[in-house]
N, C-alpha and C positions, 0 to 999 in steps of 0.2 A: 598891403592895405589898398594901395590905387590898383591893383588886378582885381581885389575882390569889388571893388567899387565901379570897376567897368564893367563887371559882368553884372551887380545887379543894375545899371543903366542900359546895358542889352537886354536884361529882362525886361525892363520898363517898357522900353520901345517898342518890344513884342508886344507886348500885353495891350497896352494901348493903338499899338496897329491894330491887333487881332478886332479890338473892337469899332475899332472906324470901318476896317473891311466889311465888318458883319454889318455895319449900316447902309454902307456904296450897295454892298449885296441887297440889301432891304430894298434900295433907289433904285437899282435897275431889273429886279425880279418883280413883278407884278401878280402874285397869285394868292387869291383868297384863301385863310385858314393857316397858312403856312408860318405865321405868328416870327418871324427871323428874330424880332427886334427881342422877343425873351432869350437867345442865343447869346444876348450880353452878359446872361447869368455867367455865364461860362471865364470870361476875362477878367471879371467883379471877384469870384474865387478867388481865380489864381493872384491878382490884386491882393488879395487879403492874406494869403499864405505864402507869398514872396517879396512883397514890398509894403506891409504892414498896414495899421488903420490909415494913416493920411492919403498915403497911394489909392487904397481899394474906395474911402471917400469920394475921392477926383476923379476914379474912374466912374462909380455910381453918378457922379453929377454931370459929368462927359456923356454918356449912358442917356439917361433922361433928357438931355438937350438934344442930343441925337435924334432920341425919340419922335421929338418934338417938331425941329425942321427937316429932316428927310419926309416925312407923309407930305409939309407941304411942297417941297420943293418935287415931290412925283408921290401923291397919294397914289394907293393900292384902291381903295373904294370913296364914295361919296360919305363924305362921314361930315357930321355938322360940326364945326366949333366948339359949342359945347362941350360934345363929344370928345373931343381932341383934347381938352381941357381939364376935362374929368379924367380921361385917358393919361395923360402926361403926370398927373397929379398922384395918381395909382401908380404908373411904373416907376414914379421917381421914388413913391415910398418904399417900393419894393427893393426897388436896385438898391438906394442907402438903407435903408434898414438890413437887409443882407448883408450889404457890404460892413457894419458895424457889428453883426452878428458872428459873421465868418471870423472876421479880425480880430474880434474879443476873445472867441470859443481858442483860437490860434496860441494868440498872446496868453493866456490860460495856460494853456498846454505847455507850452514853451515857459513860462515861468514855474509850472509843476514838474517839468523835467528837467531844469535847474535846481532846485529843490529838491529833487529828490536825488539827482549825482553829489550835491551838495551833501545831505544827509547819510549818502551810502560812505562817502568821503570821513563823515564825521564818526560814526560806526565802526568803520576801519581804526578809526586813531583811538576810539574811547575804549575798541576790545585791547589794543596793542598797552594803552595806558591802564587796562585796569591789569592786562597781565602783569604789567609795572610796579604796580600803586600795591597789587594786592597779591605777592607771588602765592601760588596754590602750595608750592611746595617748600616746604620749609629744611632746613638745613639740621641734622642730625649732630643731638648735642649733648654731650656727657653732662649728666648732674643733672638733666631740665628734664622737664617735659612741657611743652608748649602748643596750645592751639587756638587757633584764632575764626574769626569771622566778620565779614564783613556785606553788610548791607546797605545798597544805595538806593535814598529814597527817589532818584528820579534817573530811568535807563540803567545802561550800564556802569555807570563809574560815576564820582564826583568829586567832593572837595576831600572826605577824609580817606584816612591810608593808614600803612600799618609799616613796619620795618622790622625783621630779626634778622642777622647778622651777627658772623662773630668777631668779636676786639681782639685787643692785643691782651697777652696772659691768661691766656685761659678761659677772659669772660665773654661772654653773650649781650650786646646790644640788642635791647629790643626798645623800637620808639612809636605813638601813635601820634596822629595830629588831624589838624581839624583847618582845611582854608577854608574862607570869607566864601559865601557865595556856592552855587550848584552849577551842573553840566561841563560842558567842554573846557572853558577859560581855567574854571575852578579846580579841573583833572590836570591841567598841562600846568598849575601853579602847584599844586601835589606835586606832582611828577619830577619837580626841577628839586622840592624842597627835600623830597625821600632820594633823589638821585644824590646831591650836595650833603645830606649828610651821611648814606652809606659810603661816601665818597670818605671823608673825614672818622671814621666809625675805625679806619687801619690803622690809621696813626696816632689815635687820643684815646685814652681811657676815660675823662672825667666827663661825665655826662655835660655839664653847664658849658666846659671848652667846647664842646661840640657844637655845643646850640647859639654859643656865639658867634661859630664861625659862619654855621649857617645862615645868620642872621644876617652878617655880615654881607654874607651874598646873594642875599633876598634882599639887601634896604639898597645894595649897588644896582639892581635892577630897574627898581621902579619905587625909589625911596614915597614914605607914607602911604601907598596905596596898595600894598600885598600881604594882609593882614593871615599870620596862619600861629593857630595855638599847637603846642606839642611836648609832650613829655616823654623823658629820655633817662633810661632806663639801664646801669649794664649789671649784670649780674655777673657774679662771681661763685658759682659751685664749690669750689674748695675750700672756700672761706665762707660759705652758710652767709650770703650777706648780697642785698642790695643798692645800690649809688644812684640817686635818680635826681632830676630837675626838672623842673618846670615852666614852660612860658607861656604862660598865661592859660595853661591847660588844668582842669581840675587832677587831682593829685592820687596816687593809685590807693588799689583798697586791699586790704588783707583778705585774702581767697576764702579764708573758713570763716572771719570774724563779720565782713561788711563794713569796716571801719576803714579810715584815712588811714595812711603810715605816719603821717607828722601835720602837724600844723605850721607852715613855713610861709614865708613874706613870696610871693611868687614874682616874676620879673615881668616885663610886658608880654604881649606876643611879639612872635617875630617878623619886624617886616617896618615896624612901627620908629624906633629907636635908632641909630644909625650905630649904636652903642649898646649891649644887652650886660646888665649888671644883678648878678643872682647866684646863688649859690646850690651845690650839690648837698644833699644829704644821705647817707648812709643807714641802710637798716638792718639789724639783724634779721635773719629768718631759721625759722627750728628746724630741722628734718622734717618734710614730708611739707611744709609749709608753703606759702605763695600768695602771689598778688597778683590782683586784677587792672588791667590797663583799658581805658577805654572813653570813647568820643562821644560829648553831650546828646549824641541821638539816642544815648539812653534813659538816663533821666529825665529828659526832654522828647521823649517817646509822645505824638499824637500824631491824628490822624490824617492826613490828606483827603480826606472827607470834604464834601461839604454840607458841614453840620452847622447847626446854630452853637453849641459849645461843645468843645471836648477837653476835658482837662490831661495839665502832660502826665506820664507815668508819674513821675517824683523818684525822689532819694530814696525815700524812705520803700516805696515800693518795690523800687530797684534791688535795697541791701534785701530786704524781704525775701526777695526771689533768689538773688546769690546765697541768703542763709539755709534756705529750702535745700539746696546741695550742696550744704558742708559735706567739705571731704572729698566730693565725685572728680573724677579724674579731670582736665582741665577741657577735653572735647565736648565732657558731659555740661560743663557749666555753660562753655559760652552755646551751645543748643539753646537749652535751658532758659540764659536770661536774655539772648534773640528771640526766642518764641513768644516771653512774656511781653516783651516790647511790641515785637509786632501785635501781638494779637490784642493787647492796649489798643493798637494805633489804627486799627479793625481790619490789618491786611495790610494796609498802605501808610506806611509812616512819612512822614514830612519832611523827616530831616532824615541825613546819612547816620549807619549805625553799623561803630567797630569797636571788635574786642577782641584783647589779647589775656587769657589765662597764661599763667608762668607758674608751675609747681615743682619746688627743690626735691630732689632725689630722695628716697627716705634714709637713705647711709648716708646723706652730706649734714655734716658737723655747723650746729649755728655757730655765730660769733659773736660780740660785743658789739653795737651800733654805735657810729662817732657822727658830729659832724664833719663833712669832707671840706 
């Protein structure tokens, strides 16, 4: 810190030598046209690109004073008062007005090349978090079939995410969710809440024990202020059956019908509580059967336009479009009801949009649905 601050105090001194010199030089060189005293441009610059506005100011007004008494302390020609006056008047505007020029265009630059390492910085983390948030590749799983998508309404990544993973016995964890808010803060609050519960996903079968733990270590962080909805999901293939809960997330829909699985008291979101109190339900599923997982940028699908109105997709819209492909494989649906949403939203949706299809095997045996 004190080396870097001697050195730009050595610069100073230069700079301001440089320009006293160039006035002694004006005082004792007496030749018409030879204009020296504009040579102060030169000091006033580098003022402005090394020791910022107030430096290159001071030198501007040093500059013009210069100006001022070296002609008369050894004028170069007979020149009136006036003259001088008029003269002084002009170069001072010139030297400060440059020198506020220089130092602004600088300060600019230098605050856009901040900004922009800043952003490249942020880019790096939003691609590393969305590879996180939203793995490409999904893990190869008897009795399913699974495909997902994920759409972010602003850049690369944002508040919602997705999670498949497999549990203990046999079943398939799959969870979606949705945090408070868009961009960076919103990816790196996904990114804790999907790491905490794949974290938990080895050791717990029941979907709710999961989402409490997570909860649990979302409200230790930053109790009331990290609100995130999610639903959690494990399937179990040998038993034709799925276990799911809910916090505070809308609740999955049957792949071929467009309907809710149950109508249940759901628990807060998570983040909110310090305490999460709700319960798992169980559902049977036929062969060949399934359910859709997915985050309000669908039914809440509009546009990022700026339009005088646009209404959201809707529910009703939404099942509309999931009925439209009954039956199609689970890659062909979420295509499908992404396309419909976006092109609702006219290209540019407003909010983040993720789906997870899940389709039981068509050999896998339903079961009786309980509650868990």
């Amino acid at each position: 810190m004190g080396a870097g601050k001697t050195r730009t105090e050595r610069l100073g001194v230069a700079i301001f030598g440089l320009l006293i010199a160039i006035f002694l030089l004006r005082a004792f060189v007496d030749t018409p046209g030879l204009s020296l005293v504009f040579l102060a441009v030169f000091p006033i610059v580098l003022a402005a690109f090394v020791l910022a506005r107030t430096a290159a100011v001071a030198c501007a007004v040093l500059a013009t004073v210069l100006s001022v008494v070296v002609p008369i302390i050894n004028p170069a020609t007979d020149v009136s008062t006036a003259a001088q006056i008029v003269g002084a008047i002009g170069r001072g505007a010139v030297f400060v007005g440059l020198a506020l020029v220089v130092s602004g265009m600088h300060a600019r630059q230098t605050q856009l090349r901040v900004e922009l390492e800043k952003s490249e910085r942020e880019l790096t983390e939003l691609a590393s978090l969305r590879a996180a948030l939203t793995a490409p590749e999904l893990p190869v799983l008897d009795g399913l079939e699974i495909a997902t998508s994920y759409t972010p309404a602003d850049g690369l990544v944002a508040g919602d995410f997705f999670l498949v993973t497999r549990g203990p016995e046999k079943t398939t964890l799959v969870v979606v969710g949705d945090v408070v808010g868009h961009g960076l803060t919103a990816a790196r609050r996904a990114s804790f809440v999907r790491t905490t519960i794949a974290l938990f996903a080895e050791y717990a079968d029941d979907p709710m024990t999961i989402l409490r733990l997570a909860n649990t270590a979302l409200a230790e962080r930053e109790p009331g202020t990290e609100f995130v909805t999610a639903l959690c999901a494990s399937f179990a293939p040998d038993r034709g059956t799925v276990t799911w809960a809910s916090a505070g997330h809308p609740p999955p829909w049957d792949l071929d019908r467009g309907v809710a699985l149950a109508t249940v008291r759901h628990c807060p979101p998570l983040g909110i509580e310090p305490t999460l109190e709700g319960t798992s339900v169980t559902t049977a599923l036929r062969p060949g059967g399934g359910v859709l997982l997915y985050t309000d940028g669908l039914p809440e699908a509009r546009t990022a336009r700026e339009v005088q109105r646009h209404d959201l997709f809707g529910e009703q819209a939404a099942r509309d479009a999931l009925l439209a492909l009954r039956g199609s494989p689970p890659a062909d649906i979420v295509a499908g009801l992404r396309t419909a949403a976006v092109n609702h939203a006219q290209g540019r949706p407003a909010d983040d949009l993720c789906l997870v299809a899940v389709r039981l095997g068509a050999g896998q045996a339903g079961a009786h649905g309980q509650a868990a």
